[in-house]
C-alpha positions as CSV (number, residue, x, y, z in Angstrom):
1,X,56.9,174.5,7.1
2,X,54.6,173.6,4.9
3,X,51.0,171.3,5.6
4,X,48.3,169.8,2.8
5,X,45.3,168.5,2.9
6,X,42.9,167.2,0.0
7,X,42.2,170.9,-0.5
8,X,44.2,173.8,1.1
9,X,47.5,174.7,1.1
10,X,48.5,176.4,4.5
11,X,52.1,178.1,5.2
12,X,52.7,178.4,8.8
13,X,55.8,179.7,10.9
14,X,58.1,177.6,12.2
15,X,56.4,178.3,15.8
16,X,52.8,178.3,14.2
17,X,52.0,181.9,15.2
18,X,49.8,181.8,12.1
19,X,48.0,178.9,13.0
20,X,46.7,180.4,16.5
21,X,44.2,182.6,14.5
22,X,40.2,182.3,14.7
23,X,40.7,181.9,11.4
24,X,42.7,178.5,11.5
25,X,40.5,177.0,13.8
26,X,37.1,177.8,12.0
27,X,38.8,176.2,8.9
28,X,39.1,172.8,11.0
29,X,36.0,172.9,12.4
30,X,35.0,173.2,8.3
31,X,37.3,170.4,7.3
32,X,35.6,168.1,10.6
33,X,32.2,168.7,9.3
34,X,32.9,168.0,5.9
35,X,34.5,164.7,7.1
36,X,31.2,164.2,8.8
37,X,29.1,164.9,5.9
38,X,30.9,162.5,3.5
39,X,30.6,159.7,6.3
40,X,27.1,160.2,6.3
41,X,26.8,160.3,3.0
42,X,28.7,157.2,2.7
43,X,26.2,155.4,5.7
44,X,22.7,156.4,3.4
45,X,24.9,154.7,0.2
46,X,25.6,151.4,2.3
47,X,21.8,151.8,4.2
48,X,19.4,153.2,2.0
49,X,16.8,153.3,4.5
50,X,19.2,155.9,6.3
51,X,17.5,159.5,5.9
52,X,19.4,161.6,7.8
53,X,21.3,164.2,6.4
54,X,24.5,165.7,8.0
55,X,24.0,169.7,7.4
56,X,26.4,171.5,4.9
57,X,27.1,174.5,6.5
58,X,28.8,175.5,9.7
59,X,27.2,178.7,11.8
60,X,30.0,180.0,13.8
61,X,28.7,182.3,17.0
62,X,30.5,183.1,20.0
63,X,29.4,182.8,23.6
64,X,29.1,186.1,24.2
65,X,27.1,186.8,21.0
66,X,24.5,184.2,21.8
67,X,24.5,185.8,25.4
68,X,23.6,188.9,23.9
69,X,21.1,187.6,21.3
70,X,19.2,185.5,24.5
71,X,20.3,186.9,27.5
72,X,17.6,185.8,29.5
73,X,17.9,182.1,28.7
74,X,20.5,179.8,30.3
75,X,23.5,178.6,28.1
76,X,21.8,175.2,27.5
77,X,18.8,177.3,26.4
78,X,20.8,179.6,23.9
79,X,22.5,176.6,22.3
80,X,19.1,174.6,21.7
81,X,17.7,178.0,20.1
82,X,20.3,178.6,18.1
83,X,20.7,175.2,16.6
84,X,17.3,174.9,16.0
85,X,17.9,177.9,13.4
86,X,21.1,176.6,12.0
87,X,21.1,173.1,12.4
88,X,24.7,173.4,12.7
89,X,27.2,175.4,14.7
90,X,30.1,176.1,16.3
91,X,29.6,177.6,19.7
92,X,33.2,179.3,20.6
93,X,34.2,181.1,23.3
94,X,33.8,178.9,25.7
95,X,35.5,179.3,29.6
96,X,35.7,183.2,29.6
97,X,33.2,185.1,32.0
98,X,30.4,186.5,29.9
99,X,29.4,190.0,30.6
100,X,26.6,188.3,32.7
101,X,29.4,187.2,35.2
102,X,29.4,183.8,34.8
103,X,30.8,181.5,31.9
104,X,29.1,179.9,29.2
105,X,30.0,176.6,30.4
106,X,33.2,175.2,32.2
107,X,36.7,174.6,30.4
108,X,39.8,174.1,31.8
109,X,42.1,176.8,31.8
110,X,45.1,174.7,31.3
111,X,43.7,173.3,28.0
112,X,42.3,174.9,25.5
113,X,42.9,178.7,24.9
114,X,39.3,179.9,25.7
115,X,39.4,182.5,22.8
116,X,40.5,179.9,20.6
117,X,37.9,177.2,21.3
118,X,34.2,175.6,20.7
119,X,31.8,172.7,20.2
120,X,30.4,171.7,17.3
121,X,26.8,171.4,18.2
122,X,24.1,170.1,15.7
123,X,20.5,169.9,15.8
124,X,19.1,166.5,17.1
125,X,15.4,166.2,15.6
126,X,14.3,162.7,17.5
127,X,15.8,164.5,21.1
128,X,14.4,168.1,19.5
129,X,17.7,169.8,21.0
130,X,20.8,170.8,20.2
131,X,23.3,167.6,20.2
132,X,27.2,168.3,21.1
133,X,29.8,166.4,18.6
134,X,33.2,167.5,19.4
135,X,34.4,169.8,21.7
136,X,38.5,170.8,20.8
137,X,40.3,174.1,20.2
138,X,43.5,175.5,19.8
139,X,45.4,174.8,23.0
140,X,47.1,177.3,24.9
141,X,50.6,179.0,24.8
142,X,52.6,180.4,27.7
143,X,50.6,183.7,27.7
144,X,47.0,182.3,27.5
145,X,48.3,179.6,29.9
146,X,49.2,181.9,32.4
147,X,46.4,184.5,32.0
148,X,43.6,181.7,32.4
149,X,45.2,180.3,35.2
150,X,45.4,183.4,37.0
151,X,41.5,184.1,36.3
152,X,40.7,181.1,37.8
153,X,43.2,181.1,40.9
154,X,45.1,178.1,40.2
155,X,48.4,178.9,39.1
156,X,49.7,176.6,41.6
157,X,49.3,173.9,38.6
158,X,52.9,176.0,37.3
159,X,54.3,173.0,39.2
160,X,53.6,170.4,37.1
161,X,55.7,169.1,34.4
162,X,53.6,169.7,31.6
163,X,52.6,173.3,32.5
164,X,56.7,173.9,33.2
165,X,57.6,172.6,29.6
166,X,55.1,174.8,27.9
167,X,56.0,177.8,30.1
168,X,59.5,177.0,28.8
169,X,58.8,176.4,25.6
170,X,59.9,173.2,25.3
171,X,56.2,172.3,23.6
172,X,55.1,172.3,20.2
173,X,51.9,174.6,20.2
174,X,48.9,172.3,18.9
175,X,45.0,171.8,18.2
176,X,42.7,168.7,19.4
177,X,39.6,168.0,20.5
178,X,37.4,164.7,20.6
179,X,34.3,163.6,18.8
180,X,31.6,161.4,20.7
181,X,31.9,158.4,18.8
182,X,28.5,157.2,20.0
183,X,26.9,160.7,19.6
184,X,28.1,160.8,15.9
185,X,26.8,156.7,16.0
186,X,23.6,157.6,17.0
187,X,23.0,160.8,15.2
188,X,24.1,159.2,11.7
């Protein structure tokens, strides 16, 4: 199989092994922002008066590394400190227990694969923090499904029907996330 965009080609698998890489999902998180960039670009054309600026490039950082870098500062902390230094980055990581025992911040672990995951987090100057845009990743397979759900004690959710079709493989394996439209609103 074969995808395009406006400026990669990419040659996956039939079953998309290669597209569950950290590699794969830092390139979308590059092609998101770029998206964002141009919209803001296109916003200060149609509103002159406009002068904000959407930053060009991504800082990619796990949880664990900003844990390390900080790790006397809460999670909220780290992510306001190291936005303010890169004005854009994507915090990944996110729903494995740190080395401090306790998470970065919650995910699901039916959802995304937590080694496969992050939010795009910019620098808000008016709120002088760091601003979540999108949280998404790459979702999980059978073996990260079942490996999260036994670190968080719930593999009782093998019941449902969606957890029983990807367990069987009878689900394509996939990548999504959402974008705060208002966020994105109020930060352009």
């Amino acid at each position: 199989m074969t995808q395009k965009n406006s400026k990669r080609l990419l040659i996956v698998d039939d079953d998309n092994t290669e597209m569950r890489t950290e590699e794969y999902l830092k390139e979308t998180v590059r092609l998101i922002c770029d998206a964002i960039s141009k919209a803001g670009e296109e916003m200060k054309y149609q509103f002159p008066k406009l002068d904000y600026t959407f930053p060009k490039e991504v800082f990619f950082i796990t949880t664990q590394e900003l844990e390390d870098m900080y790790p006397d500062k809460t999670s909220k902390e780290r992510e306001n400190l190291i936005v303010k230094e890169h004005e854009l980055c994507f915090i990944m990581q996110i729903g494995n227990v740190l080395k401090s025992g306790k998470p970065h911040d919650g995910r699901a672990p039916d959802y995304d694969d937590w080694l496969l995951n992050g939010d795009i987090v910019v620098y808000n100057k008016l709120l002088d923090q760091a601003f979540e845009l999108s949280s998404m990743g790459i979702r999980v397979n059978k073996e990260r499904l079942l490996k999260q759900l036994e670190e968080r004690n719930a593999l009782n959710r093998l019941e449902f029907e969606f957890h029983k079709m990807l367990v069987n493989d009878e689900l394509p394996l996939s990548i999504g996330g959402g974008i705060g439209q208002s966020r994105l609103s109020m930060l352009l």
